[in-house]
C-alpha positions as CSV (number, residue, x, y, z in Angstrom):
1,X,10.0,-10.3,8.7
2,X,8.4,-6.8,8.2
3,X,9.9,-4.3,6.2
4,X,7.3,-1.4,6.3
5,X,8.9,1.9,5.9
6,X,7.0,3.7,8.4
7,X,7.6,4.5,11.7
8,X,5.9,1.8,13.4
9,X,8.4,-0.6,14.5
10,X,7.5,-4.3,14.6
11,X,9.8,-7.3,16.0
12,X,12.0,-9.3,13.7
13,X,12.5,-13.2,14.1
14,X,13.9,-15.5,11.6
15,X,13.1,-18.9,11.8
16,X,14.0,-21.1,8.6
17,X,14.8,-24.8,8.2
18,X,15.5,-24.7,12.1
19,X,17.6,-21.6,12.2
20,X,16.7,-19.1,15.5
21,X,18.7,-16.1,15.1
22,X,19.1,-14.2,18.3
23,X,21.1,-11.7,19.7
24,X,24.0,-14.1,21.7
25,X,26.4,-11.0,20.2
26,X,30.2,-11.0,19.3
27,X,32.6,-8.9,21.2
28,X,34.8,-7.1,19.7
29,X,37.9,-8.7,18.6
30,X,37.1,-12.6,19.4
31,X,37.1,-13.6,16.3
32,X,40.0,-12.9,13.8
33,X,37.8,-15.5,10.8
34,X,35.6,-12.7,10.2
35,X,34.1,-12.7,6.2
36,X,34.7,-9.7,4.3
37,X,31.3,-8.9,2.2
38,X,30.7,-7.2,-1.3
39,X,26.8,-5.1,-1.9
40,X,23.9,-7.6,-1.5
41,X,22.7,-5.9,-4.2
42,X,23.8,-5.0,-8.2
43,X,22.9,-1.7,-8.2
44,X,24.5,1.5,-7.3
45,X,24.2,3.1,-3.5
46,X,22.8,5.3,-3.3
47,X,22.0,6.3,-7.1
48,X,19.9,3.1,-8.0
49,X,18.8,2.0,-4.8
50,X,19.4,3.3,-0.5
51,X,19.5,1.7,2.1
52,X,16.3,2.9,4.0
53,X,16.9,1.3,7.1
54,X,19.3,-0.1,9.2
55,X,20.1,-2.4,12.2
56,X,18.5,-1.1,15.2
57,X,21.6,-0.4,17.4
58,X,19.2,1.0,20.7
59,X,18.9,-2.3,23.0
60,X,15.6,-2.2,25.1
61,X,12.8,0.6,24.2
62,X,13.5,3.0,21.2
63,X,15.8,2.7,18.1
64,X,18.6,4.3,16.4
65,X,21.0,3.4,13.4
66,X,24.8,2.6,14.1
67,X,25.3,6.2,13.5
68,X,23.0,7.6,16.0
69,X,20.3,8.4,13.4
70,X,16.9,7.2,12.8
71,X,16.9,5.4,9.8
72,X,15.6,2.2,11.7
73,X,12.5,1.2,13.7
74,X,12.3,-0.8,17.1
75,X,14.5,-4.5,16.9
76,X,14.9,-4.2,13.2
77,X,17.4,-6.8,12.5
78,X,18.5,-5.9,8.6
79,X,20.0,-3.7,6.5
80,X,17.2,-3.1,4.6
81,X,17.9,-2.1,0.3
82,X,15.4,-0.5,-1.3
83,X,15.3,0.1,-5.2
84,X,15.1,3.3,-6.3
85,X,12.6,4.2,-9.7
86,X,9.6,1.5,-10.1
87,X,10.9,0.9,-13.6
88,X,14.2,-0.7,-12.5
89,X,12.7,-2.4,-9.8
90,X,10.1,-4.2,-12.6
91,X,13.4,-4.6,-14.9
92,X,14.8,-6.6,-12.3
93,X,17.6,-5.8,-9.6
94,X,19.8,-9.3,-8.9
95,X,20.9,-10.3,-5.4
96,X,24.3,-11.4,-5.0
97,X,26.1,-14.0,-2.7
98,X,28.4,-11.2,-0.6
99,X,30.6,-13.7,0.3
100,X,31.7,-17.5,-0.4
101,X,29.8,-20.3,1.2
102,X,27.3,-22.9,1.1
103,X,23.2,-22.8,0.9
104,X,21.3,-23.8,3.7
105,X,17.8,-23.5,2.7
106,X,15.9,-21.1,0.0
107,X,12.1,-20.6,-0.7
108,X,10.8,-19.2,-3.9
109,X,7.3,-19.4,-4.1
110,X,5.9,-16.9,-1.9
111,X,3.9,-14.4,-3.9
112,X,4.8,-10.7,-4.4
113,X,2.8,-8.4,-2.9
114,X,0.4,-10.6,-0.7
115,X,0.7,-8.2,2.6
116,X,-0.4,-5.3,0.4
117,X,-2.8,-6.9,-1.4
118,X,-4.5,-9.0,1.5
119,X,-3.0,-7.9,4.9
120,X,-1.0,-9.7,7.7
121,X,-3.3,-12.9,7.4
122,X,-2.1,-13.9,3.6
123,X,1.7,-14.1,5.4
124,X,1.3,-15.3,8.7
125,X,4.1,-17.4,9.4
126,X,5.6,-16.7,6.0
127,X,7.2,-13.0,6.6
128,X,10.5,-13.3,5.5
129,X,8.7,-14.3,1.8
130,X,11.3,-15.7,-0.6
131,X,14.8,-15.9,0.7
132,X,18.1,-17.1,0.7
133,X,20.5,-18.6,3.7
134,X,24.0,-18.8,2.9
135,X,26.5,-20.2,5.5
136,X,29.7,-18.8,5.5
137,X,32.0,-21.3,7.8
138,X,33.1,-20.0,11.0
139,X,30.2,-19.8,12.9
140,X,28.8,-16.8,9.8
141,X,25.2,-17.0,8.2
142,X,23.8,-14.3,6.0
143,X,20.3,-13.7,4.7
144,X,18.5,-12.4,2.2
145,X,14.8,-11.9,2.4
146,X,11.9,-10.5,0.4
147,X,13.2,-11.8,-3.1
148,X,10.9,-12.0,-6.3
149,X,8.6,-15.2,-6.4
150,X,10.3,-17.6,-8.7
151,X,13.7,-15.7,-8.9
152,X,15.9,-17.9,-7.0
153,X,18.8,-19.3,-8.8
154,X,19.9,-21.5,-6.4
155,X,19.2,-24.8,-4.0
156,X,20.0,-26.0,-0.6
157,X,23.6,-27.1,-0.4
158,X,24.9,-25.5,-3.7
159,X,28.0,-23.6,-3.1
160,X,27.9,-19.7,-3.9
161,X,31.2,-17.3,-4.6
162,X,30.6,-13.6,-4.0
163,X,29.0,-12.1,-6.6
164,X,27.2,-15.1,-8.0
165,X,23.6,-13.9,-8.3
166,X,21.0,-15.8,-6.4
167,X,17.5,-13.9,-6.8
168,X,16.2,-10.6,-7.6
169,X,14.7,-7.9,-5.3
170,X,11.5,-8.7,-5.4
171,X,8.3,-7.9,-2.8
172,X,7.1,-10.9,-1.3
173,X,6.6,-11.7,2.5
174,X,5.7,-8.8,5.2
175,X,6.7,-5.7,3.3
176,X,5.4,-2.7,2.0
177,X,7.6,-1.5,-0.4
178,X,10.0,-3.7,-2.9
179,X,13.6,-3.9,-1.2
180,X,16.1,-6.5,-0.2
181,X,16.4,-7.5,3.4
182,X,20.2,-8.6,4.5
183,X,20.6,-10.1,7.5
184,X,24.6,-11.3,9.3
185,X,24.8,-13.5,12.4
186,X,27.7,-15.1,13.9
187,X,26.8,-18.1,16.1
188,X,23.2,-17.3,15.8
189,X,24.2,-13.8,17.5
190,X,22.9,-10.5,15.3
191,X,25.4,-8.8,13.9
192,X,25.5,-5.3,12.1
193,X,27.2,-5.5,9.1
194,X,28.6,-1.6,9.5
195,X,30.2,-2.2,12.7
196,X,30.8,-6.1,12.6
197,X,29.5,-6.2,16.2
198,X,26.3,-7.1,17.9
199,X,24.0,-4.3,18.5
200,X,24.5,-2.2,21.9
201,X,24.5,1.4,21.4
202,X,25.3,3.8,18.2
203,X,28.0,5.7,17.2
204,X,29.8,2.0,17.0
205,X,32.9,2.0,16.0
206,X,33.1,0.8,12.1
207,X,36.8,-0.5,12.1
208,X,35.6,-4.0,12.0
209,X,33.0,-3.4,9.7
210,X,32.1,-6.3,7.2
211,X,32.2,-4.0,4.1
212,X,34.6,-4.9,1.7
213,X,33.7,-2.3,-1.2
214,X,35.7,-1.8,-4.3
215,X,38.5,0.6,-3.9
216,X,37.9,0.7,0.0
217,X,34.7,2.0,-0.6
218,X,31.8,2.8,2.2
219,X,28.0,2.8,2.0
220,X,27.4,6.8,1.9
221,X,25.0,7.1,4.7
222,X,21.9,9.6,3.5
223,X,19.0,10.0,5.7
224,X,17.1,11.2,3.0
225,X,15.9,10.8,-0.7
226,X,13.3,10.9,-3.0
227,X,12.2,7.4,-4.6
228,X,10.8,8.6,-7.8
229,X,9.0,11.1,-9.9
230,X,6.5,10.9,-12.9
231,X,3.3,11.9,-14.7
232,X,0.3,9.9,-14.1
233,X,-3.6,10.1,-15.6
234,X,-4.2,10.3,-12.4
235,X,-3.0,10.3,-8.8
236,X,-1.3,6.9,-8.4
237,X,-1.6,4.7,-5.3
238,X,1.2,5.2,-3.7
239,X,1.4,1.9,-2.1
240,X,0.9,-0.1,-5.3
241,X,3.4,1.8,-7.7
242,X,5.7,-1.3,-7.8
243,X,2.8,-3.4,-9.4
244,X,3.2,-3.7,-13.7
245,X,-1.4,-3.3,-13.0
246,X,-0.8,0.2,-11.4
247,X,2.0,1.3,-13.6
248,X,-0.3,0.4,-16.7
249,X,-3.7,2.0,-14.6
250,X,-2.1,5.3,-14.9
251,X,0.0,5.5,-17.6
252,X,-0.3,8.6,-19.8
253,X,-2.1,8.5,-23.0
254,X,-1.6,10.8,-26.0
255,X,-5.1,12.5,-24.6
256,X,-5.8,11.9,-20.9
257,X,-8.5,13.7,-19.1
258,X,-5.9,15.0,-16.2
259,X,-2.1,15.0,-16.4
260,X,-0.6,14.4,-12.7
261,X,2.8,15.1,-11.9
262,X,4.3,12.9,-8.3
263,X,7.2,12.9,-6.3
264,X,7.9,10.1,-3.4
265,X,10.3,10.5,-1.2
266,X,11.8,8.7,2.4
267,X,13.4,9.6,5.6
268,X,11.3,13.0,5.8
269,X,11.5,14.8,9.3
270,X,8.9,17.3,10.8
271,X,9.2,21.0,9.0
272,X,10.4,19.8,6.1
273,X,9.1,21.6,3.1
274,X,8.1,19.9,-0.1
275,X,7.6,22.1,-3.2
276,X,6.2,21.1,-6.2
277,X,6.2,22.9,-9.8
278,X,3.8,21.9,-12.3
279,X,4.9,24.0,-15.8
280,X,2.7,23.4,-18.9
281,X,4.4,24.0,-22.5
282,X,4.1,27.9,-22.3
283,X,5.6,28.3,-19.4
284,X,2.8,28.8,-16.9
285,X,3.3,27.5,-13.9
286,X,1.4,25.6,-11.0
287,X,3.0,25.7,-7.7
288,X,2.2,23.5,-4.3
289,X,3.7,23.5,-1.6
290,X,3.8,21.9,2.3
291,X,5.1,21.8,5.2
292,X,5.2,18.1,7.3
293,X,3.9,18.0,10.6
294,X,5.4,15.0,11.6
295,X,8.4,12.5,10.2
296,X,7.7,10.5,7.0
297,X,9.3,7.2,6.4
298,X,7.7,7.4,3.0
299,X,5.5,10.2,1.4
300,X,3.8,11.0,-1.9
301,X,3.4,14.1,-2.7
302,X,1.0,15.5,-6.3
303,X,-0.5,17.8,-8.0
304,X,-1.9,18.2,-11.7
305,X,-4.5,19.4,-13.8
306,X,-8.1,18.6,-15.4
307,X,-7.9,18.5,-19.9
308,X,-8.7,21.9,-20.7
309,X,-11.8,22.4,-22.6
310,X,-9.7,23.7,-25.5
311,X,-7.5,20.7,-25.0
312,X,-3.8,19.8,-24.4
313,X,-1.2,22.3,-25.2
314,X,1.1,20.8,-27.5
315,X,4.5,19.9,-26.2
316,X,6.4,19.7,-23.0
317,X,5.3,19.8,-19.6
318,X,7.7,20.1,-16.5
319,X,7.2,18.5,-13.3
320,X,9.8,19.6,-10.0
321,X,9.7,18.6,-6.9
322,X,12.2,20.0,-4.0
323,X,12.8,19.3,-0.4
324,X,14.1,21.9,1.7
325,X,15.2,21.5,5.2
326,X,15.5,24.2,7.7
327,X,20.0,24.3,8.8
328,X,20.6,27.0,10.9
329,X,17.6,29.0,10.3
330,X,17.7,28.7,6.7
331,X,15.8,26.4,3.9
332,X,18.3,24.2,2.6
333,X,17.3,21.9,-0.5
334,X,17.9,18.5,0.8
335,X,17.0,17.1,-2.4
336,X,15.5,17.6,-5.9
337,X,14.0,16.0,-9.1
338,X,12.4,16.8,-12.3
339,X,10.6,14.8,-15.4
340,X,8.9,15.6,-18.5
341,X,5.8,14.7,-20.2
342,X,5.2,15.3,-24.0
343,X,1.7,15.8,-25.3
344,X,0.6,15.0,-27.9
């Protein structure tokens, strides 16, 4: 299992402890046993953390979400979490049990961050990394993939409520950015979660959703988002900010020799335009900006400035970043974010 966040779309297959989950499907309204499941994840959607992808819903060539849009990539078979800010995601984000059952198998000692560090050949065989399968009676299984080496709370046969938590998001397996992978079948058969049926087309009806969200709650569906912001010493990796090494590489110190202000950002589409503001303690201000070419499942976006030879300013530099989006022949700010940096 490959969670990437780019547009490349890769084939999902879970095997675990002699599971196969394929698409045998469910139609609509044979089965009135259906579970009712709370968020996977204890964090708020989409504030904390979004769901960047979704259940391809396009059988054969292509993909689309349940909803028509293009917040998936070809036979993705999850609803994929991701974690929004690096510093909550290194805190810790729990997992939870969505619904009642029993646990059929678990792993928790698959490394986090082996596909990033080492490539497809340190998880061969091993790309759903740590997870969870929970059996939910009735023919119901969920999973929960990509969870933080050593996190697991729980063992083979122990029996979960909802809300019990059973790992923590975490970055292990075939995955590219740190996220939680949840996974529904009934009788082996892929289900989506947002319309309780097996994939065939979008625009699916969501009255037999699986959702059961506090106060009758829905997950707001947003195509777009940034992921975080900062200051840096200098331009980050992009693809190592969830790693405690990279976090401390560019940390800012009371002196540094350049002060880099980022922005990173998912579900960007062609002519977009990303503008970023870089204001130093006087008020002068640096200003970038660009226009994509192309769509972005994930994008970093910097700029900064070299220690003048006088030094620092002292006090408080701005960074802003802003995505605009063109609606009806007019820039519309899709979405925004700011942080400061203090110096000394």
């Amino acid at each position: 299992m490959k969670d990437r966040g780019q547009s490349a779309g890769y084939y999902i297959g879970i095997v675990l402890a002699g599971l196969f989950f394929i698409s045998l499907g469910r139609a609509v309204g044979d089965t009135d046993n259906s579970p009712r499941f709370i968020s996977p994840v204890d964090c708020s959607v989409p504030l904390e953390c979004s769901i960047q992808n979704y259940v391809d819903a396009r059988p054969g060539t292509g993909y689309r979400d349940y909803t028509c849009g293009t917040l998936s990539y070809e036979r993705h078979k999850g609803t994929d979490f991701r974690v929004l800010r690096y510093d909550l995601y290194l805190k810790g984000v729990p997992v939870l049990a969505v619904a009642d059952g029993i646990v059929l198998h678990q792993r928790s000692d698959a490394s986090d961050g082996d596909y990033i560090l080492k490539g497809d050949g340190a998880v061969y065989r091993q790309e759903v990394g740590n997870n969870v399968v929970i059996d939910h009676l009735n023919g119901w299984q969920t999973t929960y993939a990509h969870l933080k080496k050593g996190s697991v709370t729980v063992s083979s046969g122990d029996k979960v409520n909802a809300g019990d938590v059973i790992g923590i998001v975490g970055l292990s397996g075939k995955t590219e950015f740190p996220h939680l992978h949840f996974q529904t079948s009934y009788n082996k058969g892929l289900i989506d979660p947002f319309t309780g049926e097996k994939p065939s087309g979008c625009i699916t009806p969501t009255k037999n959703s699986l959702w059961n969200l506090p106060d009758g709650n829905f997950f707001e569906y947003k195509s777009t988002g940034i992921v975080d912001v900062g200051f840096a010493s200098q331009p980050p990796e992009q693809k190592l900010l969830a790693f405690h090494s990279e976090q401390k590489r560019i940390s800012v110190s009371e002196n540094p020799e350049f002060l880099v202000f980022w922005g990173e950002l998912w579900g960007l589409r062609i002519a977009d335009r990303l503008t970023l503001k870089f204001k130093n303690p006087k008020g002068e201000i640096i200003t970038n900006q660009k226009i994509l070419k192309n769509n972005q499942a994930s994008f970093m976006y910097y700029n900064g400035m070299k220690r003048p030879k006088s030094g620092w300013i002292n006090g408080t530099y701005t960074g802003k970043i802003t995505l605009e989006r063109l609606v009806n022949r007019k820039w519309q700010v899709i979405a925004s974010s700011q942080k400061q940096q203090l110096l000394p």
